[in-house]
N, CA, C and O of each residue as an XYZ file, in Angstrom:
468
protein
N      94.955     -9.804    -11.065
C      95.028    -11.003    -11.878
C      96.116    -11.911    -11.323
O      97.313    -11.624    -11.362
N      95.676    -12.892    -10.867
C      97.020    -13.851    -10.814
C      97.324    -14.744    -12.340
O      96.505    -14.900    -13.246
N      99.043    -15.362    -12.286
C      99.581    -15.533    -12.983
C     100.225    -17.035    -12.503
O     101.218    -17.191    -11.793
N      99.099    -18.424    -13.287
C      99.276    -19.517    -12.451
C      99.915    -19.929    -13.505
O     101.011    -20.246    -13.041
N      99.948    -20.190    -14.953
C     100.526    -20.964    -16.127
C     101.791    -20.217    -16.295
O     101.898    -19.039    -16.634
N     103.077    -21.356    -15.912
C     104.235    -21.165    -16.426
C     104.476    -21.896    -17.354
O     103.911    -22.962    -17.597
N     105.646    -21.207    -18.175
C     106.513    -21.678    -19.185
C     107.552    -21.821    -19.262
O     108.116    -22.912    -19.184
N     108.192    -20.516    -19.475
C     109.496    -20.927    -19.756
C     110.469    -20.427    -18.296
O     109.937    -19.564    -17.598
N     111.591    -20.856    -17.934
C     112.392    -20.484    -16.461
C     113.775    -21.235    -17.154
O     114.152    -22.255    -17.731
N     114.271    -19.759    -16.574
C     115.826    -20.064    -16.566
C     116.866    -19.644    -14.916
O     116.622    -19.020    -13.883
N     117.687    -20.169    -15.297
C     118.796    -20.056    -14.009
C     119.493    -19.172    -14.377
O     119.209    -18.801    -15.516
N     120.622    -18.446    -13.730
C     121.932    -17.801    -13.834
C     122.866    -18.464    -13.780
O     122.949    -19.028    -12.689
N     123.892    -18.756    -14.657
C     125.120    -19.642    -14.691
C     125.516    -18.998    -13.851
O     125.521    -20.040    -13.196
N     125.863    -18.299    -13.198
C     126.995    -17.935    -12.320
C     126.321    -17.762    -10.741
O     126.876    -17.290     -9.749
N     124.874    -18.333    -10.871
C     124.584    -18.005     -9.668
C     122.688    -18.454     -9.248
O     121.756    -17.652     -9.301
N     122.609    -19.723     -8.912
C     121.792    -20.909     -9.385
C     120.781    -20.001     -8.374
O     119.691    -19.678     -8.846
N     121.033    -19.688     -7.343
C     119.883    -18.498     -6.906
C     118.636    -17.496     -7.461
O     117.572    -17.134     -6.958
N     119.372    -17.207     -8.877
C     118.515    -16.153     -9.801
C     117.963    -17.002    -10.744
O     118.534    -17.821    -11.465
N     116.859    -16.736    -10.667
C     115.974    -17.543    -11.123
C     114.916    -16.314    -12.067
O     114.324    -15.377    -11.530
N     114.893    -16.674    -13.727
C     113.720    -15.738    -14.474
C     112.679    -16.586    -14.778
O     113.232    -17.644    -15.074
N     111.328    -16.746    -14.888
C     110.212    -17.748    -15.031
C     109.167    -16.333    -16.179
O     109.228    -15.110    -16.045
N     108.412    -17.049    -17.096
C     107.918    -16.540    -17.803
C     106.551    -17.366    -17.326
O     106.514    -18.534    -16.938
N     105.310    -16.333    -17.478
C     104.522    -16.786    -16.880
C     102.921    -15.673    -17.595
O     102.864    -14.475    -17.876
N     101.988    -16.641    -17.655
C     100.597    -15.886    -18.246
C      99.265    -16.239    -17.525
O      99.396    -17.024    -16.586
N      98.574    -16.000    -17.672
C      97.540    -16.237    -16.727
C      96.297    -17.326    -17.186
O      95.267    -17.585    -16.564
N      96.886    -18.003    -18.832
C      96.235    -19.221    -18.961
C      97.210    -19.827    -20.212
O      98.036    -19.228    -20.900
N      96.905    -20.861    -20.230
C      97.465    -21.689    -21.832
C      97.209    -20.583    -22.775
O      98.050    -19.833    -23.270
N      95.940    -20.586    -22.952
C      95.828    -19.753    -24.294
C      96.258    -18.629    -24.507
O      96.557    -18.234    -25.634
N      96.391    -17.691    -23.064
C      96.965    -16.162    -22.998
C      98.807    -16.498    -23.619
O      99.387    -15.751    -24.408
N      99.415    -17.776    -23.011
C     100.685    -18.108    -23.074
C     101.306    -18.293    -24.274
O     102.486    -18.134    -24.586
N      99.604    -18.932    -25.416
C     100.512    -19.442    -26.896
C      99.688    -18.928    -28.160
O      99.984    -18.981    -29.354
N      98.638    -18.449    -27.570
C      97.918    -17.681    -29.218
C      98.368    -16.072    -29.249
O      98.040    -15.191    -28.454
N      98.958    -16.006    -30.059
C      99.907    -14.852    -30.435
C      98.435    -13.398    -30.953
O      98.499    -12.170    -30.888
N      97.538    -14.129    -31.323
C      95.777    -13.678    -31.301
C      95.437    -12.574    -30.304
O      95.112    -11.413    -30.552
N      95.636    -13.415    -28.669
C      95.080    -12.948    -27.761
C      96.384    -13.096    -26.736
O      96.438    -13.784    -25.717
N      97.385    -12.274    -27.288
C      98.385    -12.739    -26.161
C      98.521    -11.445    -24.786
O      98.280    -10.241    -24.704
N      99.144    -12.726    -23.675
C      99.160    -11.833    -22.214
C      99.839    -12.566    -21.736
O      99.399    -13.716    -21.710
N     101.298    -12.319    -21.085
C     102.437    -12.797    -20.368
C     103.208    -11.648    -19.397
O     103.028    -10.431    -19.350
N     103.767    -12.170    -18.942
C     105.068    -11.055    -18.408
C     105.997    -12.110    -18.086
O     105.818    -13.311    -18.292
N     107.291    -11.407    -17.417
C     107.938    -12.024    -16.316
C     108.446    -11.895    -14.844
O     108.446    -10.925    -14.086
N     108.988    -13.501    -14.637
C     109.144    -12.684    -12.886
C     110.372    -13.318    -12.584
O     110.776    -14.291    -13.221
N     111.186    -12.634    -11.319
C     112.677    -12.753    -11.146
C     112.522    -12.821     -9.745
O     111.869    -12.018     -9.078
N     113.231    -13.948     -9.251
C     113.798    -14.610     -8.084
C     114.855    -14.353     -7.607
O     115.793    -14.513     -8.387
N     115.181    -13.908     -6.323
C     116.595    -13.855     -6.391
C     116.938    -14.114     -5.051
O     116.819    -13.211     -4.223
N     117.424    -15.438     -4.669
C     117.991    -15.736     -3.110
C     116.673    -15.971     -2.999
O     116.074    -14.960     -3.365
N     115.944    -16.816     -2.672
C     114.420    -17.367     -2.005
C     113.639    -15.504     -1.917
O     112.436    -15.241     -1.924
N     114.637    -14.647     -1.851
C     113.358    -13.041     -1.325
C     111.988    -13.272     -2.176
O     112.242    -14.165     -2.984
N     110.524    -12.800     -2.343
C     109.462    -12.298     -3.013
C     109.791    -12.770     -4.646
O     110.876    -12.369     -5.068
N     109.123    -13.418     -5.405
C     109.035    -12.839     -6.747
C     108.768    -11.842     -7.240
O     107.543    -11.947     -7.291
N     109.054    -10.705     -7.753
C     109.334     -9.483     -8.697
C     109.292     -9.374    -10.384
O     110.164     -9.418    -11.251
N     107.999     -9.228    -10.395
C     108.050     -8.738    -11.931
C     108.387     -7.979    -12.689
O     108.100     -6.791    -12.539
N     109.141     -8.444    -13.796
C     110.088     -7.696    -14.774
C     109.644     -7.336    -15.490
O     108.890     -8.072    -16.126
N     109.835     -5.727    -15.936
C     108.878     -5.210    -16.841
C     109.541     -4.215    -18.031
O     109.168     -3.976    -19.180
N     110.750     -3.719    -17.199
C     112.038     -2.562    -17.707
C     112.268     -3.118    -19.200
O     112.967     -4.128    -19.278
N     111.864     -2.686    -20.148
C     112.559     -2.911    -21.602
C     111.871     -4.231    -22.157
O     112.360     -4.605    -23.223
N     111.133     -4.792    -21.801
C     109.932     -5.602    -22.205
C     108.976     -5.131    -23.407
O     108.787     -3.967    -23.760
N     108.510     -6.099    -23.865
C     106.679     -5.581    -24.889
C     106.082     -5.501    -23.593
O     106.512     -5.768    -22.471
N     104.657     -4.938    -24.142
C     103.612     -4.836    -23.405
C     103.309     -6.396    -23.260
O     103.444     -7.257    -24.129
N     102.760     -6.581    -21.638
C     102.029     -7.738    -21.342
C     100.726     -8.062    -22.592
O     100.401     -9.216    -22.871
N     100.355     -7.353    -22.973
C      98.802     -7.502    -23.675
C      99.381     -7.931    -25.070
O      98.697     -8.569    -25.870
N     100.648     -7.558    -25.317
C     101.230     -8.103    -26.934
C     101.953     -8.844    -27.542
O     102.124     -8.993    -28.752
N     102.695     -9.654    -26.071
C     103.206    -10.894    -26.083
C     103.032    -12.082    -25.822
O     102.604    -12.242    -24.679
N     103.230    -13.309    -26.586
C     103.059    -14.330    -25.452
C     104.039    -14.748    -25.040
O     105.064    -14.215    -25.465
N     104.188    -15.969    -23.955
C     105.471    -16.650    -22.909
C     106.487    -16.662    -23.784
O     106.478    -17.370    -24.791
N     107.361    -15.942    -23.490
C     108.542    -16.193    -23.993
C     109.441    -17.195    -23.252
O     109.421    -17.552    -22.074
N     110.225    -17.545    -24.265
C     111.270    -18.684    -24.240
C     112.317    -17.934    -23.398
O     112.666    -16.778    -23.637
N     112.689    -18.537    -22.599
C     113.894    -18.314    -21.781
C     115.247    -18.592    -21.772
O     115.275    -19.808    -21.963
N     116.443    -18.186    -21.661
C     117.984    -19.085    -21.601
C     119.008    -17.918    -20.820
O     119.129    -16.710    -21.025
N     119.728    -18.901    -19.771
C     120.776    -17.834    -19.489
C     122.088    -18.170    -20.376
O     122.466    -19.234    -20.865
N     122.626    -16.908    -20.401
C     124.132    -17.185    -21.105
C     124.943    -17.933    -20.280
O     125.234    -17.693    -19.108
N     125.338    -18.995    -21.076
C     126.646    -20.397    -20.327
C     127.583    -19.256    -19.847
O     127.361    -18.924    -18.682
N     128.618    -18.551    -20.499
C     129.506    -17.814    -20.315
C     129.576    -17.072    -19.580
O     130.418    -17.009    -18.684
N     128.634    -16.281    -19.816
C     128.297    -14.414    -18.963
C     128.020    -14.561    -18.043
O     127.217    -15.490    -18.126
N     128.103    -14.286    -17.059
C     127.250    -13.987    -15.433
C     125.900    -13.039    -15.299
O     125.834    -11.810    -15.263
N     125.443    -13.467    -15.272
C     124.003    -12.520    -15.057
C     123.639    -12.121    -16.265
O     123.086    -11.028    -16.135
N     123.671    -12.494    -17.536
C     123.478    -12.791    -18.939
C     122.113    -13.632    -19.290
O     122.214    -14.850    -19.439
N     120.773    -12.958    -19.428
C     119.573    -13.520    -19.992
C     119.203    -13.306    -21.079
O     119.223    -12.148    -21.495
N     118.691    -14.487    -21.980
C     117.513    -13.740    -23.336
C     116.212    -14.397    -23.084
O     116.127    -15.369    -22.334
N     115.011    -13.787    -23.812
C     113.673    -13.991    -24.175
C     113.950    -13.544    -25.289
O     114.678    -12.673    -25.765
N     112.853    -14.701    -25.810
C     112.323    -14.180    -27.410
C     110.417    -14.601    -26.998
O     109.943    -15.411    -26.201
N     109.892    -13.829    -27.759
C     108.327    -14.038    -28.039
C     108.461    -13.445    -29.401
O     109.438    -13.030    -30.025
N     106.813    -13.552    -29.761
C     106.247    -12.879    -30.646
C     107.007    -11.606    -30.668
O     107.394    -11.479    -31.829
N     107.397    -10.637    -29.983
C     107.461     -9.170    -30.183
C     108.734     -8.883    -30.412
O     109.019     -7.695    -30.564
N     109.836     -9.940    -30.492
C     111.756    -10.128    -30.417
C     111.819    -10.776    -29.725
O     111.047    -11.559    -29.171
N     113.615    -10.316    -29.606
C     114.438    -11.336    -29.236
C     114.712    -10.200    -28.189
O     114.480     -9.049    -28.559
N     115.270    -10.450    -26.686
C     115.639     -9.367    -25.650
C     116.565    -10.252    -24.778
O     116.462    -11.379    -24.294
N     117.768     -9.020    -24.773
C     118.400     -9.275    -23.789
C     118.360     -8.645    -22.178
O     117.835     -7.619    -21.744
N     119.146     -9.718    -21.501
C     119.710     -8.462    -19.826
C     120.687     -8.948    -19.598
O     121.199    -10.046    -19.814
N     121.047     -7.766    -18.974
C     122.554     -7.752    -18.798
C     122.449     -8.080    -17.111
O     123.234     -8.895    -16.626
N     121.461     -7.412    -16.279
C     121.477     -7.213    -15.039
C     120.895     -8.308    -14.498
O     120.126     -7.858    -13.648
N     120.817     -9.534    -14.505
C     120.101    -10.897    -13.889
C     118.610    -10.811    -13.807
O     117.952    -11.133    -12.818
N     118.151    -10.363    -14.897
C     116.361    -10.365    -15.512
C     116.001     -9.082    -14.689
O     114.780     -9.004    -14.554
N     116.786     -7.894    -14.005
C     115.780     -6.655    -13.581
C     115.462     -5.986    -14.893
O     114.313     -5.555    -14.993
N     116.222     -5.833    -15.852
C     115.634     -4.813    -17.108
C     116.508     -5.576    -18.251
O     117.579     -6.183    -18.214
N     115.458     -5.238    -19.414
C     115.772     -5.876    -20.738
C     115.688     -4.859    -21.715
O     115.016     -3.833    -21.822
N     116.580     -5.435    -22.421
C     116.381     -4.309    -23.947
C     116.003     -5.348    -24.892
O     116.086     -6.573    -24.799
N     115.549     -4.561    -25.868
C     115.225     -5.560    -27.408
C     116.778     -5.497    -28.231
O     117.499     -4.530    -28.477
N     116.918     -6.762    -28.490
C     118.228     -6.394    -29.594
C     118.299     -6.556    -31.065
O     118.439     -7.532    -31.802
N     118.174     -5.420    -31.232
C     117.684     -4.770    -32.799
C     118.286     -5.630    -33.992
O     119.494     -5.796    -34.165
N     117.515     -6.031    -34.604
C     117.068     -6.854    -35.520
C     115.869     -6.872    -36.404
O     114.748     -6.565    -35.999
N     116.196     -7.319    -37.884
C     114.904     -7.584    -38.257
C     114.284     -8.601    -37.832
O     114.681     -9.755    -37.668
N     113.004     -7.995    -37.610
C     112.366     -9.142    -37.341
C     110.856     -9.405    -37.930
O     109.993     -8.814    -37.281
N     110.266    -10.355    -39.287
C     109.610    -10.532    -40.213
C     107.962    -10.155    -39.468
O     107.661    -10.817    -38.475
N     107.437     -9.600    -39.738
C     105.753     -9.446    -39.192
C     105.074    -10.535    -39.368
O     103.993    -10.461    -38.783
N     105.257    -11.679    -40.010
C     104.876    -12.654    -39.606
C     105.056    -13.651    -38.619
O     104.421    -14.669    -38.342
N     106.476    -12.908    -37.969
C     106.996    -13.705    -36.768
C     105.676    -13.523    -35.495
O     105.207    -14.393    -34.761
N     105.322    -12.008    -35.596
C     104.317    -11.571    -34.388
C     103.396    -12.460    -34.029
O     102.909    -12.462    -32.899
N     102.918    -13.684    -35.374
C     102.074    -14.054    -35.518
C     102.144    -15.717    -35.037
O     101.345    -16.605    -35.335
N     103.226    -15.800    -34.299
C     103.540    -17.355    -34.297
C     104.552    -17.087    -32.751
O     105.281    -16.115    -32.554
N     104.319    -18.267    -31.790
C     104.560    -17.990    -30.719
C     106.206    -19.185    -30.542
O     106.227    -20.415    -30.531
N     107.077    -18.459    -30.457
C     108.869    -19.618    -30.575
C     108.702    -20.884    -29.881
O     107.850    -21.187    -29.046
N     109.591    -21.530    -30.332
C     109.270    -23.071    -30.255
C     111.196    -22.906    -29.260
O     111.105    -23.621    -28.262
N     112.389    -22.357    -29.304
C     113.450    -22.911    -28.821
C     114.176    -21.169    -28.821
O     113.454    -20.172    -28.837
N     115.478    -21.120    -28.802
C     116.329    -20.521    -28.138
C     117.515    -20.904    -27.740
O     117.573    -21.794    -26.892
N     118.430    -20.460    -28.135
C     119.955    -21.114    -28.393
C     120.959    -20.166    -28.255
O     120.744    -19.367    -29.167
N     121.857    -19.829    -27.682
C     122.725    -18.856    -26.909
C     124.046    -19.735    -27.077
O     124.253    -20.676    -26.312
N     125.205    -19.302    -28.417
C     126.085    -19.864    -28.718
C     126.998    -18.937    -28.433
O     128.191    -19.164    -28.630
């Protein structure tokens, strides 16, 4: 399957090289929370794009998540979709979910923003 519809892409404050891009394989896979299918992929120094998968939802249960690097942190990322909110610590190779409630009606509605204070 290729993966031509992007969304969301963020930089590394500390290092404009690393690059995370959220990406699905159509509009509709990207924003109906219905029929969702996304992943992501990580850049680093011009090398190959590399898809990130470590501590993620399943591709088949998310859609494009919203992207932001932390101003502060160095190598500091979040996504949120339908499935949470996730951080990395390691410049987008692996993510954890950071535990929270989070309402079952959220699953059902695909984020509009993302804000890292």
């Amino acid at each position: 399957m290729e993966w031509h519809y992007g969304w969301g892409l963020a930089v590394d404050s500390s290092d404009p090289e690393t690059v995370i891009i959220s990406t699905a394989p159509s509009p509709d896979k990207a924003h109906n929370p219905a029929a969702p299918e996304s992943t992501l992929y990580r850049l680093v120094q011009e090398r190959r794009w590399q898809e990130v998968r470590a501590g993620m939802a399943e591709r088949n249960t998310m859609v494009a998540s919203i992207l932001t690097a932390d101003p502060d942190e160095a190598h500091v990322f979040y996504a949120v979709n339908n499935a949470g909110l996730f951080q990395s610590l390691d410049a987008g190779l692996s993510w954890r979910q950071i535990p929270m409630a989070w309402p079952d009606h959220y699953r059902n509605r695909h984020p509009n923003a993302l804000l890292v204070i």
